[in-house]
C-alpha positions as CSV (number, residue, x, y, z in Angstrom):
1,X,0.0,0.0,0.0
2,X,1.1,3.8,-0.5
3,X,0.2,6.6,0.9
4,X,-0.2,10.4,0.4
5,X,-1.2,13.6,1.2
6,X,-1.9,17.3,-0.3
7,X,-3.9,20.4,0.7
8,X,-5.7,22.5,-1.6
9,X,-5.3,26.0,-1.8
10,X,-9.5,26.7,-2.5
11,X,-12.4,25.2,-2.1
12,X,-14.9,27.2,-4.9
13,X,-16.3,25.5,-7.8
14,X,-14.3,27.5,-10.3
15,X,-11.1,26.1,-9.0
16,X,-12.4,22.5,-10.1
17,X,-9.5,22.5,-12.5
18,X,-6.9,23.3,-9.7
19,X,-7.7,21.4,-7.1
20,X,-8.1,18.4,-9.1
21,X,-4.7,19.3,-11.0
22,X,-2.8,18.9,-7.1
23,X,-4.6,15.7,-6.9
24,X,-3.2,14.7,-10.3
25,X,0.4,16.0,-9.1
26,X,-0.2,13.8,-6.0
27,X,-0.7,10.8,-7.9
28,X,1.5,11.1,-10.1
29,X,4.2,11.5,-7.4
30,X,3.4,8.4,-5.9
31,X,3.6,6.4,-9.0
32,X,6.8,7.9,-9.6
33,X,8.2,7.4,-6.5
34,X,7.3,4.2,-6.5
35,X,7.7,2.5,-9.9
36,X,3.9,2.0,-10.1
37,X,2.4,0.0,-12.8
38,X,-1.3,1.6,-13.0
39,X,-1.8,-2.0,-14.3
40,X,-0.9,-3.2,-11.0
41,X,-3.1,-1.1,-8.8
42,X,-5.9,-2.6,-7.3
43,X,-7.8,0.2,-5.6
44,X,-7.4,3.3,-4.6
45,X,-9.2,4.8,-1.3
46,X,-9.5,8.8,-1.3
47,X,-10.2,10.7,1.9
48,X,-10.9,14.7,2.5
49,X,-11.9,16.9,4.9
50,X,-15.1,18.2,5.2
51,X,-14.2,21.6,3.3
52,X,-13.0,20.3,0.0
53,X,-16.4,19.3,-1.3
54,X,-16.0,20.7,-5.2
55,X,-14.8,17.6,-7.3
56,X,-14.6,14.2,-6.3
57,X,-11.3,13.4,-5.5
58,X,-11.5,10.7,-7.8
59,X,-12.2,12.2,-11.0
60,X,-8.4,13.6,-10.9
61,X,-7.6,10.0,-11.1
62,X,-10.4,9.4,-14.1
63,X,-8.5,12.2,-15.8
64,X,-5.7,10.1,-15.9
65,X,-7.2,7.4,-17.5
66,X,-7.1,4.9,-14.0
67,X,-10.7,3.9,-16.0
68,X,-10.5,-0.1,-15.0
69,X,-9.2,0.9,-11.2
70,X,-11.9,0.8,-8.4
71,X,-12.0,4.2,-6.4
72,X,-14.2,5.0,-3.2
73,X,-14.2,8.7,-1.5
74,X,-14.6,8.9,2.1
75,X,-15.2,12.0,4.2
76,X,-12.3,11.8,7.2
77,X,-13.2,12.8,10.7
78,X,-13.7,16.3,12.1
79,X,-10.6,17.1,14.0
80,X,-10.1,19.9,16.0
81,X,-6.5,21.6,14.7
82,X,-6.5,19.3,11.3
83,X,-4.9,21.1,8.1
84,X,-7.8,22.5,5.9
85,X,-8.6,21.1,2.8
86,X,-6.7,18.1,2.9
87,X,-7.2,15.1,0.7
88,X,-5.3,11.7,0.9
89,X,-5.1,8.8,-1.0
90,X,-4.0,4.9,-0.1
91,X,-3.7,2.8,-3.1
92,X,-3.6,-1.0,-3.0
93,X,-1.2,-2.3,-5.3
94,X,0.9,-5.0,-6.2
95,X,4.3,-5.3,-5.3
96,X,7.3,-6.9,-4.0
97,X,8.4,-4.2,-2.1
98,X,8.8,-4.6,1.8
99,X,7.2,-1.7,3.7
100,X,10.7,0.1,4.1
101,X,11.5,0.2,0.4
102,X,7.7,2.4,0.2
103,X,7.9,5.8,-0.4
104,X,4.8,7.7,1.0
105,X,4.8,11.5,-0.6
């Protein structure tokens, strides 16, 4: 599994495009980081904050043509002092590495 994190800088529908561009950037991190084969993923999981409710985080992955992975949004808990706008993603994939040789951005 790999990890990561980013924080959008708005939350109004005009900046669609933006915030689903750092989502984008995000993944596209990760699966360099990492050596991912989109082939290889087996789902991804995308989380957010309550205040990030313009796109579906998952359409930034849809953009990219991840059309035969499974994707699920979930709304993370409200925590008192937790960055603003902040969406994650875990993806499942497979891999041989060991959990040290994973780089979470």
């Amino acid at each position: 599994m790999e990890s990561g994190a980013i924080c959008a800088d708005a939350n109004e529908t005009d900046e669609t495009d933006a915030i689903l561009a750092a989502i984008c950037r995000l993944l596209e991190s990760i699966v360099s980081a990492n050596n991912v084969s989109v082939g290889d993923i087996g789902s991804v999981v995308f989380t957010a904050t309550s205040d990030p409710d313009a796109p579906y985080p998952a359409r930034a992955s849809r953009q990219m043509n991840w059309t035969h992975v499974p994707l699920l949004c979930r709304q993370e808990m409200a925590v008192a002092g937790s960055p603003r706008r902040c969406i994650r993603v875990l993806i499942h994939w497979d891999t041989n590495c060991t959990g040290d040789q994973i780089r979470h951005v």
